[in-house]
N, CA, C and O atoms as CSV, one atom per row, in Angstrom:
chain,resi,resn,atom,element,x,y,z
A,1,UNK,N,N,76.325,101.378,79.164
A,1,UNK,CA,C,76.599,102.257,80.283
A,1,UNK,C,C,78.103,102.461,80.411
A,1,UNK,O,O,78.790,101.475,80.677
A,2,UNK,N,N,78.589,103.473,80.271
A,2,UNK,CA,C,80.106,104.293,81.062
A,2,UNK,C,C,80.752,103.212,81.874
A,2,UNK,O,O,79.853,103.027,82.695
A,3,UNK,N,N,81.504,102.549,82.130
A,3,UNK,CA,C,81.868,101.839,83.644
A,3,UNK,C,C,82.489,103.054,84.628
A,3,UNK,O,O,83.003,102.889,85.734
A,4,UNK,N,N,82.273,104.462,83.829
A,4,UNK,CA,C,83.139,105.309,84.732
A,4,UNK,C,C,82.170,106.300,85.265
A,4,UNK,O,O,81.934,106.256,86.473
A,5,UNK,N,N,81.415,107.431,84.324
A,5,UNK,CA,C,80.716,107.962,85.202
A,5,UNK,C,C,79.235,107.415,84.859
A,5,UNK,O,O,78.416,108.280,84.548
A,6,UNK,N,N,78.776,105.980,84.883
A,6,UNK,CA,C,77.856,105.460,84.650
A,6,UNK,C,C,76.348,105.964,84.117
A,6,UNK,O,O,75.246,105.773,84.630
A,7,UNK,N,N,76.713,106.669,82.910
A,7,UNK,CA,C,75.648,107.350,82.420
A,7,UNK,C,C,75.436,106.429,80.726
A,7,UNK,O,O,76.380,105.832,80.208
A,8,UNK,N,N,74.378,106.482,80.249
A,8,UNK,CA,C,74.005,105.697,79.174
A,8,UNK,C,C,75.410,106.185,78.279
A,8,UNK,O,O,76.068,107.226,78.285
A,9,UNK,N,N,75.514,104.970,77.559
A,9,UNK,CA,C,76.283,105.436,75.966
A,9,UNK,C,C,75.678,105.580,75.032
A,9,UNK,O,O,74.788,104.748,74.856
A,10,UNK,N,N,75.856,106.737,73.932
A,10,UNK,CA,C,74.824,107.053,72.956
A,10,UNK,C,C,75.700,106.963,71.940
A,10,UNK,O,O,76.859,107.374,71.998
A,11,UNK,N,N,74.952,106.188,70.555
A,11,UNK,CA,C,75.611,106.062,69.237
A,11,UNK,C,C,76.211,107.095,68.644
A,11,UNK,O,O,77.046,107.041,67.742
A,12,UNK,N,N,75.723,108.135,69.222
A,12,UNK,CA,C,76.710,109.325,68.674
A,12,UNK,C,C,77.584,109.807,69.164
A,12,UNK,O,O,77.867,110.912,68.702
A,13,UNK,N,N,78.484,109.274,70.343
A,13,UNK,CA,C,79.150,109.870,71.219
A,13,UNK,C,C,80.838,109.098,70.733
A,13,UNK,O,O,80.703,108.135,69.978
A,14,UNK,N,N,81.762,109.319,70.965
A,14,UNK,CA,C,83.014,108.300,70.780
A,14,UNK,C,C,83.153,107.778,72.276
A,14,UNK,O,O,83.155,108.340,73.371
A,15,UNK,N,N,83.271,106.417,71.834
A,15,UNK,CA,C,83.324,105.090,72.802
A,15,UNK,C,C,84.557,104.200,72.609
A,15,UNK,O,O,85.071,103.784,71.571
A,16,UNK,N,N,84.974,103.980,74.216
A,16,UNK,CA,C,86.210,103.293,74.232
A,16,UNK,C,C,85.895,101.830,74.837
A,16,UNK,O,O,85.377,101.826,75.953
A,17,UNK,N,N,86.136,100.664,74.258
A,17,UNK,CA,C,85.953,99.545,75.101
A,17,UNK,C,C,87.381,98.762,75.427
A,17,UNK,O,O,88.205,98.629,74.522
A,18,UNK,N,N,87.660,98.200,76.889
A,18,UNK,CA,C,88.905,97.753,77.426
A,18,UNK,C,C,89.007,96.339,76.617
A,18,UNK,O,O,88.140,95.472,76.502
A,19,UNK,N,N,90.428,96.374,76.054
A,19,UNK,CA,C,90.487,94.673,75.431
A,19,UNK,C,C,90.484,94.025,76.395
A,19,UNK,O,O,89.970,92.940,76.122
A,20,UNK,N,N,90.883,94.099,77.767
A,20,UNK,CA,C,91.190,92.831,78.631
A,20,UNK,C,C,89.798,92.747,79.231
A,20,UNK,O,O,89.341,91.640,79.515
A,21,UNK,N,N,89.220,93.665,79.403
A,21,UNK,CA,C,87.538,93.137,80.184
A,21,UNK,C,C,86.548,93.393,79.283
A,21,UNK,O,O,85.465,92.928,79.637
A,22,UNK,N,N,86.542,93.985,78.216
A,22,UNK,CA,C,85.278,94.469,77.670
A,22,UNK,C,C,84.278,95.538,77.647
A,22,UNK,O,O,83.431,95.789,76.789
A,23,UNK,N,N,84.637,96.338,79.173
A,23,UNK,CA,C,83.648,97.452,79.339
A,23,UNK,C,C,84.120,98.434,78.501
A,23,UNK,O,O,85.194,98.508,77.903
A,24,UNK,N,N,82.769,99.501,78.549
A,24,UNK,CA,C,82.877,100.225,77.454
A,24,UNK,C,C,82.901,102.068,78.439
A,24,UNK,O,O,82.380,102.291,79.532
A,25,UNK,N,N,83.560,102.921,77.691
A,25,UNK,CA,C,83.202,104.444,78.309
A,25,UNK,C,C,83.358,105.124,77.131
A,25,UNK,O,O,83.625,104.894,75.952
A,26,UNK,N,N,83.102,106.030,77.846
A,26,UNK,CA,C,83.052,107.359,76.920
A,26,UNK,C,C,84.250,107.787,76.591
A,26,UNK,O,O,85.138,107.613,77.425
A,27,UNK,N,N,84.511,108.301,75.599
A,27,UNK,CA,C,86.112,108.666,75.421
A,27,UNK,C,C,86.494,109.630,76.355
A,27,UNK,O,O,87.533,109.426,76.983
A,28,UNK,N,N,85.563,111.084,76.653
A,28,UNK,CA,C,86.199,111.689,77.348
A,28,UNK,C,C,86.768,111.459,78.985
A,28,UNK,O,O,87.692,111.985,79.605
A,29,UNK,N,N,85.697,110.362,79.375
A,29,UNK,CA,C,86.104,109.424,80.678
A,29,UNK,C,C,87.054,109.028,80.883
A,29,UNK,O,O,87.737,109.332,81.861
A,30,UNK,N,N,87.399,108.121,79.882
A,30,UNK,CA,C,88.739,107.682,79.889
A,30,UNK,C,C,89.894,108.308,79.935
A,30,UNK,O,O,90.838,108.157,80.710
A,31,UNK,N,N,89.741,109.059,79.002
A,31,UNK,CA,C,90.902,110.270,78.868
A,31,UNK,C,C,91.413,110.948,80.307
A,31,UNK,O,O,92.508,110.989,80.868
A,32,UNK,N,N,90.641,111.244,80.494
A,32,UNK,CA,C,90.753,111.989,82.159
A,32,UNK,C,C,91.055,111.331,82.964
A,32,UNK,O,O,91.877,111.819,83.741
A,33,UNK,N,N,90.607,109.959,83.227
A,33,UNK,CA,C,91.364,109.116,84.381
A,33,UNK,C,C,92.423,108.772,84.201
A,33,UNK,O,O,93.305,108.721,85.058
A,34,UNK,N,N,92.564,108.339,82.519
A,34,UNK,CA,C,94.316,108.251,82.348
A,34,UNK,C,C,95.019,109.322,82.455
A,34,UNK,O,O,96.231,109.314,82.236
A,35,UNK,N,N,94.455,110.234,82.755
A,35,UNK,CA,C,95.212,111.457,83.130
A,35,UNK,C,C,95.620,111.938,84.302
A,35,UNK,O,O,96.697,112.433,84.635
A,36,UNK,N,N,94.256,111.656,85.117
A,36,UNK,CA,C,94.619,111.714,86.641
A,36,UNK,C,C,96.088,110.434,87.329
A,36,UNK,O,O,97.082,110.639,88.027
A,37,UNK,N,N,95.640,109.449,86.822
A,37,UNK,CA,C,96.325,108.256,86.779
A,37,UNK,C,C,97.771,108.360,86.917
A,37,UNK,O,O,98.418,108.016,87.906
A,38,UNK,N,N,98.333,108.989,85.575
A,38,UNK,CA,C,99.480,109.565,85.192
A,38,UNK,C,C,100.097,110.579,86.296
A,38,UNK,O,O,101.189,110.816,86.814
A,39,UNK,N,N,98.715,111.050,86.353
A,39,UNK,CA,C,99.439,112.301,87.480
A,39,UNK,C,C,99.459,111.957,89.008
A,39,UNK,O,O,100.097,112.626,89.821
A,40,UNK,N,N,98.877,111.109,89.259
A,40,UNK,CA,C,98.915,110.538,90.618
A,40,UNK,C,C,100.223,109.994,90.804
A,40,UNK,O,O,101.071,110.551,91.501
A,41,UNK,N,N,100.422,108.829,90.145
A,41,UNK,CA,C,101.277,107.858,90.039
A,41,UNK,C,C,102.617,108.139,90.164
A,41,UNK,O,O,103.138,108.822,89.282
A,42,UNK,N,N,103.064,107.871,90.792
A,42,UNK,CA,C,104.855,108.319,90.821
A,42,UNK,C,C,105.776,107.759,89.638
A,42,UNK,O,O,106.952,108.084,89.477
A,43,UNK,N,N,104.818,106.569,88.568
A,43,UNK,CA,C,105.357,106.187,87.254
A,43,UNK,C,C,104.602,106.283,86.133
A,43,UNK,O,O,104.585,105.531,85.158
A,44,UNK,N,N,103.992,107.248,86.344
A,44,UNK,CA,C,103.383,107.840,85.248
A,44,UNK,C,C,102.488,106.643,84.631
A,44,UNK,O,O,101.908,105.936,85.456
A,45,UNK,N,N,102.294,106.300,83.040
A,45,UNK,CA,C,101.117,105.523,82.533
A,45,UNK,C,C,101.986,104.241,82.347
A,45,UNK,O,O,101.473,103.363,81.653
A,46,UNK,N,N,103.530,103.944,82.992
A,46,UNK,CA,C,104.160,102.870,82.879
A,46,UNK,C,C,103.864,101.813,83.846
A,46,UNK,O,O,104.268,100.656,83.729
A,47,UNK,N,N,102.937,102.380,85.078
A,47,UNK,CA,C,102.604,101.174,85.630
A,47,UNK,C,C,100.855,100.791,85.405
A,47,UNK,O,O,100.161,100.096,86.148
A,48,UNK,N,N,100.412,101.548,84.038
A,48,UNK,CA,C,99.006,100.970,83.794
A,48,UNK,C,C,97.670,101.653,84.473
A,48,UNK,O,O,97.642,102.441,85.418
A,49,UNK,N,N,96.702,101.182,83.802
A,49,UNK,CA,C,95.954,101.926,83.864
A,49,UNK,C,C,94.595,100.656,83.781
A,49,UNK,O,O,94.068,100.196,82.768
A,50,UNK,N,N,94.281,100.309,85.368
A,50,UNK,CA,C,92.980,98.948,85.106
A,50,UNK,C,C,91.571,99.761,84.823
A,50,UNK,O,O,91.449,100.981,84.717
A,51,UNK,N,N,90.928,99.133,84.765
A,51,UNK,CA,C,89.448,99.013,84.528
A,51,UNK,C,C,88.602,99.462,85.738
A,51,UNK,O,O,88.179,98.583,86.488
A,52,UNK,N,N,88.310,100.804,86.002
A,52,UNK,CA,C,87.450,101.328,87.314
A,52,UNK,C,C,86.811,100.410,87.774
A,52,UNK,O,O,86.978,100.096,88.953
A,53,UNK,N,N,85.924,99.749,86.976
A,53,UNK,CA,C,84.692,98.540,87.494
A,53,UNK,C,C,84.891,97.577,87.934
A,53,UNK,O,O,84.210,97.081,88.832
A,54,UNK,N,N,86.241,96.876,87.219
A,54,UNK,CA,C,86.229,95.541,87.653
A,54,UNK,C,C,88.113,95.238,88.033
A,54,UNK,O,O,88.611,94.289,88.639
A,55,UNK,N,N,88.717,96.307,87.476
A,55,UNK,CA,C,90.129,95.953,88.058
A,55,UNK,C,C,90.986,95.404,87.183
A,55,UNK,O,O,92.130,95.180,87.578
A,56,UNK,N,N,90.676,95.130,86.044
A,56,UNK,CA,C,91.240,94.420,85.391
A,56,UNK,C,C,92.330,95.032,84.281
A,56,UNK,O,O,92.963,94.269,83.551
C-alpha cells in the first residue's frame, strides 16, 4: 500500500521505499509531495522531507 495516497502497489508501477522507515509509494506520490514540500517550505528540500505515515 502507498503510505501516501493509500491505494494498492502494483508490480508494474515504479515504487519508492524510505531508507529510514521502510514504507513504500508510488513514484509519482512521492514526487509531488517533494514538490509541494519544496514549495511550501521557506528552505526548500534542505530542511527534508519525512515520511507522511510515520514521520520519520
Amino acid at each position: 500500500t502507498c503510505a501516501i495516497c493509500l491505494e494498492n502497489l502494483d508490480a508494474t508501477e515504479a515504487v519508492s521505499r524510505s531508507k529510514k522507515c521502510g514504507h513504500c509509494y508510488h513514484q509519482g506520490c512521492i514526487e509531488d509531495l517533494i514538490q509541494y514540500s519544496a514549495r511550501k517550505s521557506p528552505y526548500g528540500l534542505l530542511h527534508g522531507t519525512t515520511c507522511p505515515l510515520c514521520r520519520r
